[in-house]
Backbone bond lengths (Angstrom), bond angles and torsions (degrees), N, CA, C in turn:
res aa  C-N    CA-C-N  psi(-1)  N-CA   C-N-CA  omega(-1)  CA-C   N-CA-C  phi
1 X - - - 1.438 - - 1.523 111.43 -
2 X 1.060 109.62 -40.42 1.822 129.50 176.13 2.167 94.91 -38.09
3 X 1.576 93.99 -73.35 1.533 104.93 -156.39 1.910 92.91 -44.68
4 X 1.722 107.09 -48.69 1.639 88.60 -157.84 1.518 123.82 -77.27
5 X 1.413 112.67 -6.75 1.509 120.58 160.63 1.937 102.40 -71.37
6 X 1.291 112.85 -29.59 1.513 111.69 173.46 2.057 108.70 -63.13
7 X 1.599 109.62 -51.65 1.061 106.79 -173.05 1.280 121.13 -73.56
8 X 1.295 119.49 -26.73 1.694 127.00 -171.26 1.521 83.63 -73.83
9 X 1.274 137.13 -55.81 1.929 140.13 -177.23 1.589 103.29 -22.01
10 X 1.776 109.22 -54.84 1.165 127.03 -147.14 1.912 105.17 -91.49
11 X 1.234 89.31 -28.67 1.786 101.71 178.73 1.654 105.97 -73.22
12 X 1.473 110.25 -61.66 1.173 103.49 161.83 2.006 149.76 -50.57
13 X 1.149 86.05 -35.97 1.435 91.57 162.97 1.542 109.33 -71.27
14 X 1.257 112.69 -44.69 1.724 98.12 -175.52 1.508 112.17 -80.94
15 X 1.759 125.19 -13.90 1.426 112.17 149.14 1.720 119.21 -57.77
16 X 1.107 118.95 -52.61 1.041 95.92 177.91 1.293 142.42 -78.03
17 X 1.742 130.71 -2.47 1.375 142.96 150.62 1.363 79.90 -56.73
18 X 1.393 150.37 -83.93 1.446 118.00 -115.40 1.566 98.61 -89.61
19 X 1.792 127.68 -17.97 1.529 111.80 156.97 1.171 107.96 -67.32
20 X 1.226 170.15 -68.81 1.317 159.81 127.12 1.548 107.01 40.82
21 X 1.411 117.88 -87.90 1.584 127.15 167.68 1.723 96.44 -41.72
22 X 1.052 128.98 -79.19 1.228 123.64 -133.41 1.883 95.41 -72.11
23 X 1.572 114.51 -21.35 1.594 105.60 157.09 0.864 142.04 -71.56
24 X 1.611 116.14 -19.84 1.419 131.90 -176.10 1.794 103.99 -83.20
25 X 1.573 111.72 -25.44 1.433 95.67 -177.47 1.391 100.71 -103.97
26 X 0.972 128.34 2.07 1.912 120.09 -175.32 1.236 102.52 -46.90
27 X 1.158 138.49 -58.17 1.554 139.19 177.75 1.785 112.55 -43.71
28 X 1.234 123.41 -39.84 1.493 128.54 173.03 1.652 100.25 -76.56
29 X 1.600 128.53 -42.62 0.990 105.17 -172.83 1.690 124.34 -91.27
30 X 1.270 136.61 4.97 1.154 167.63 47.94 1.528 106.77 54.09
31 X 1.144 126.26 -66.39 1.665 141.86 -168.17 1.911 91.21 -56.58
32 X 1.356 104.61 138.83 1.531 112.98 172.23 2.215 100.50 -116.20
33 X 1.488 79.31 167.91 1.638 85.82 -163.22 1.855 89.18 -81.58
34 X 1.206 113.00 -177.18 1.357 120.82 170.27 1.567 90.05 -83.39
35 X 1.356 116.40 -68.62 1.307 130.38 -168.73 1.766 114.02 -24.95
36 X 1.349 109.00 -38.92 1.330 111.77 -169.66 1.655 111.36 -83.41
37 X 1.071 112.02 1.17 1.561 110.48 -163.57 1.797 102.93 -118.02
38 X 1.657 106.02 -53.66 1.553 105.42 -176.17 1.900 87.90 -112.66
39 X 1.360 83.24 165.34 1.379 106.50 160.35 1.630 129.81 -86.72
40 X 1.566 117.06 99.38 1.504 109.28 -155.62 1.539 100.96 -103.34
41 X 1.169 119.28 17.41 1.499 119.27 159.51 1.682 127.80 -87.66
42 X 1.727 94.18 4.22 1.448 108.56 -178.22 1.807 89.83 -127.22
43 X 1.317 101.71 139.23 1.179 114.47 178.09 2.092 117.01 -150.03
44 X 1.424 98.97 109.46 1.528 117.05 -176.34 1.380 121.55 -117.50
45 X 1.438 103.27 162.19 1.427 113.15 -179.12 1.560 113.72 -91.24
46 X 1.245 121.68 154.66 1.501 124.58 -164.28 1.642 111.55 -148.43
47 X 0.662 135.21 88.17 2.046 156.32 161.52 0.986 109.01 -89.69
48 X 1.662 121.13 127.29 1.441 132.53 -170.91 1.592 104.09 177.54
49 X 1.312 100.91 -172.70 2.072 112.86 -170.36 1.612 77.51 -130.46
50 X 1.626 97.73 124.23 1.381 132.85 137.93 1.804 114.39 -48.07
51 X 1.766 81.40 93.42 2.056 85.23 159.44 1.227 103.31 -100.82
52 X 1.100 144.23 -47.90 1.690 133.52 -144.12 1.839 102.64 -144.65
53 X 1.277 110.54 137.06 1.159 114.52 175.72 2.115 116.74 -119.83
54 X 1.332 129.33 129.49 1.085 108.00 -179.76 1.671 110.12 -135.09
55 X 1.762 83.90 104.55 1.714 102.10 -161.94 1.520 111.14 -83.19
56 X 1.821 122.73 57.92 0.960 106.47 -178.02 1.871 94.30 -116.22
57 X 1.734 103.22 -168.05 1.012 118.80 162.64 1.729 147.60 -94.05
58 X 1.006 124.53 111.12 1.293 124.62 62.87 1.409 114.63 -123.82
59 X 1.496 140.00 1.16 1.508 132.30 158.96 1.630 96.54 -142.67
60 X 1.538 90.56 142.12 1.590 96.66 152.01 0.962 112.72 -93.29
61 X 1.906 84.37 170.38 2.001 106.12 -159.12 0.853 95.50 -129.69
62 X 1.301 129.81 142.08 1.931 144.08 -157.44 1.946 84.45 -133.64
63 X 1.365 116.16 137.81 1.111 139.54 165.97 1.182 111.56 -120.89
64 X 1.173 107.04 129.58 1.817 121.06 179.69 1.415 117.15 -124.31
65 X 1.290 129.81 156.48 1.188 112.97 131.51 1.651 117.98 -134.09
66 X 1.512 85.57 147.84 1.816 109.71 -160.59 1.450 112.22 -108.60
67 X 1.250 113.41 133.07 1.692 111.30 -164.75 2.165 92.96 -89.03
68 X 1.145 103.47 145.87 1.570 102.23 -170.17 1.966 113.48 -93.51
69 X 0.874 107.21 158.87 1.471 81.33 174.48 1.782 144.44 -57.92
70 X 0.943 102.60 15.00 1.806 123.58 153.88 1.395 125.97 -90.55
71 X 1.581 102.72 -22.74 1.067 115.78 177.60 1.686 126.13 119.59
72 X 1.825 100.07 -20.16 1.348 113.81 -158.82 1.626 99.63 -76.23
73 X 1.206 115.33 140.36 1.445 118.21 172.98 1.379 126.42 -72.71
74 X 1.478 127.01 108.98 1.767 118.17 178.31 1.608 101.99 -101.64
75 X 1.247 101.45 174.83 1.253 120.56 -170.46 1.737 102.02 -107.19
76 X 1.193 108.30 124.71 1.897 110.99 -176.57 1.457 102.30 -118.23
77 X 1.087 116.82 149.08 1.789 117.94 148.66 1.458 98.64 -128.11
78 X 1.378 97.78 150.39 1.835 131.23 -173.37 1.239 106.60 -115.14
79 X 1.464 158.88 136.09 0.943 162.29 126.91 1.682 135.50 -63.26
80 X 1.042 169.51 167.85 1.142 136.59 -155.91 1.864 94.11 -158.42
81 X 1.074 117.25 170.03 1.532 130.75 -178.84 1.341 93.35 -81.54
82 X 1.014 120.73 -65.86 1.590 140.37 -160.20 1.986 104.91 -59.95
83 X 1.189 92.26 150.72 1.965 105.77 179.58 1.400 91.07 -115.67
84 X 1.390 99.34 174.33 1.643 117.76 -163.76 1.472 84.08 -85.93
85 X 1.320 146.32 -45.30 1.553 131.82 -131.49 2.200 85.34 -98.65
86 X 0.962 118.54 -35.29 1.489 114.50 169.37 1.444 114.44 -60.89
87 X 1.539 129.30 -37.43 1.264 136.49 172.38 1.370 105.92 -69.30
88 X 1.448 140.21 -51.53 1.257 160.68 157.48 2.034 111.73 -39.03
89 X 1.360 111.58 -34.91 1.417 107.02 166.90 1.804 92.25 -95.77
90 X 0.737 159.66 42.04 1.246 151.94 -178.94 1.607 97.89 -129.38
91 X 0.844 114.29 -35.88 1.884 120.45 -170.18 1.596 111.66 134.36
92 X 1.222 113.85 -24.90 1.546 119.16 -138.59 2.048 91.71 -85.97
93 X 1.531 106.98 154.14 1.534 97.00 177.98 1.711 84.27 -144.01
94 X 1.694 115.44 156.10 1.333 129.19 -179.46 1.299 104.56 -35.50
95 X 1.513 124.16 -58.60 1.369 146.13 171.71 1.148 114.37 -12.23
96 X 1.826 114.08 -49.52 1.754 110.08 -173.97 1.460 117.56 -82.52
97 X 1.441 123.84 12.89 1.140 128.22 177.77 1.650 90.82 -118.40
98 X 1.267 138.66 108.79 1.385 136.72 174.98 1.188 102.99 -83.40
99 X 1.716 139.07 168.42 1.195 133.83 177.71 1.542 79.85 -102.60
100 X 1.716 108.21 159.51 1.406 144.11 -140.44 1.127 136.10 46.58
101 X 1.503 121.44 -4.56 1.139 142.85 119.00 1.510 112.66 27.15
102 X 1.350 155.38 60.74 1.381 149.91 161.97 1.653 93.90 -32.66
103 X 1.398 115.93 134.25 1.513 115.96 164.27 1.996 95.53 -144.35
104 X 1.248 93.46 165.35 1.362 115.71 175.16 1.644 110.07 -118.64
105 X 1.522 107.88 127.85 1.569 125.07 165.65 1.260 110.91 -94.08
106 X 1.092 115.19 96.13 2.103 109.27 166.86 1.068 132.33 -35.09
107 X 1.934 85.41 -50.22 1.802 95.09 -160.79 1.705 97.95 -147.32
108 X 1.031 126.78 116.01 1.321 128.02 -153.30 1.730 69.31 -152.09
109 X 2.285 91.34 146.55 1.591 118.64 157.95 1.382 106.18 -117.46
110 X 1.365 116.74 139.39 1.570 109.89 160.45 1.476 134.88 -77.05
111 X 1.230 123.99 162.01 1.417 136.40 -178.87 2.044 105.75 -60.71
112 X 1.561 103.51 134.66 1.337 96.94 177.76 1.832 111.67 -64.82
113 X 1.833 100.09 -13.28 1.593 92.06 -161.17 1.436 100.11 -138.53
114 X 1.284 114.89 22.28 1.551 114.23 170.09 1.906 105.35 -146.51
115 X 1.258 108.47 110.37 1.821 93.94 171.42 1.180 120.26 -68.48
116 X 1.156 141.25 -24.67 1.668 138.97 156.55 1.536 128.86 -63.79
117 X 1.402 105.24 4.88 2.021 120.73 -175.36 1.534 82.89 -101.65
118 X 1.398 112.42 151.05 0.996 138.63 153.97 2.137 132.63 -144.15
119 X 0.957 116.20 165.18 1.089 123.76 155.55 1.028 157.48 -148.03
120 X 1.499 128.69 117.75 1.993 137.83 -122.85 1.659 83.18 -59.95
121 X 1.261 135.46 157.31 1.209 152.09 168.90 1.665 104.31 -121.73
122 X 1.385 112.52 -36.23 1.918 115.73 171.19 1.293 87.09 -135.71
123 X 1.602 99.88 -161.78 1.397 134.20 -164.31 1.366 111.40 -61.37
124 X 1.483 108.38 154.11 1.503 99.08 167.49 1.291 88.46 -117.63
125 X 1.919 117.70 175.00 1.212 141.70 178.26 1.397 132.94 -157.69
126 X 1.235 122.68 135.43 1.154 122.99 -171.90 1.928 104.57 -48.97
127 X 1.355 127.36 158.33 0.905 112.17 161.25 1.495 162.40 -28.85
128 X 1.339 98.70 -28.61 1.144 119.42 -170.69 1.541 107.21 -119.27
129 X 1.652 117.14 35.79 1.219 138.62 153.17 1.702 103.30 87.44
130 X 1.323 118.93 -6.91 1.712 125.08 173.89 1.589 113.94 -57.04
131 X 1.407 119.52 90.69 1.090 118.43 -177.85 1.703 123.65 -53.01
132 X 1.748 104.48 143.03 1.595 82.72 -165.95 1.641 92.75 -127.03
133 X 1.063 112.47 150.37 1.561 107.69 157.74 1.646 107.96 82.37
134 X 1.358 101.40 12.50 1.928 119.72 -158.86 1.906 100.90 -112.13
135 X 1.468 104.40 106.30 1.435 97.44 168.54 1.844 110.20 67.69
136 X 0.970 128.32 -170.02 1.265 144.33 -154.43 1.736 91.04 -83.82
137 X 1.462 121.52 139.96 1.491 119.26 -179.34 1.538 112.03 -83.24
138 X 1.581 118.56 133.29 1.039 114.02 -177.74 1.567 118.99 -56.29
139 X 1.137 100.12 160.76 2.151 98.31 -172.02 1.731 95.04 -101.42
């Protein structure tokens, strides 16, 4: 009788390390690759007016719309590497990107399953080449 109050001791403690482990990494296992979503062997430029911004976690999403080469305007969303609370210790607040905003994408990949998805590969910038949202915010 001794050993199985000993073994149930021993079963239980190692159930609960491994719910323990397996809670502490859900967030790593959870995480998706870039690779699996856009195509990063293609890399384009992207100019458009800021309508909609969505400053949550774990990436913000920049909505544009971009006139195509005919001229006709589509509607894109961009996704970004970066989270609001890293932009947010940096200086930077939703605020410095206003919507209508003309901005420039350097280096943008597209979506394997949407042609209007993208994702920033560098900096973005206001039109007129003022980097925004890049590194520590100027004072």
């Amino acid at each position: 009788m001794g050993n199985s109050y000993k073994t149930t001791g021993t079963l239980l403690r190692a159930l609960l390390a491994c719910t323990g482990f397996l809670l502490a990494t859900q967030g790593v296992l959870a995480h998706h690759s870039v690779e699996g979503e856009f195509d990063t062997s293609i890399e384009f430029e992207l100019r458009g007016t800021l309508t909609k911004i969505d400053w949550a976690n774990p990436h913000i999403w920049y909505y544009l719309d971009v006139a195509n080469a005919e001229g006709v305007v589509e509607p894109w969303q961009c996704s970004t590497g970066a989270n609001p609370n890293r932009l947010v210790r940096a200086g930077w607040q939703k605020e410095d990107l206003p919507i209508g905003s003309q901005v420039w994408i350097a280096r943008a990949s597209p979506s394997w399953e949407d042609p209007h998805t993208c994702i920033l590969r560098g900096n973005m910038a206001f039109d007129d080449g003022t980097p925004v949202f890049a590194g520590q915010k100027p004072e």
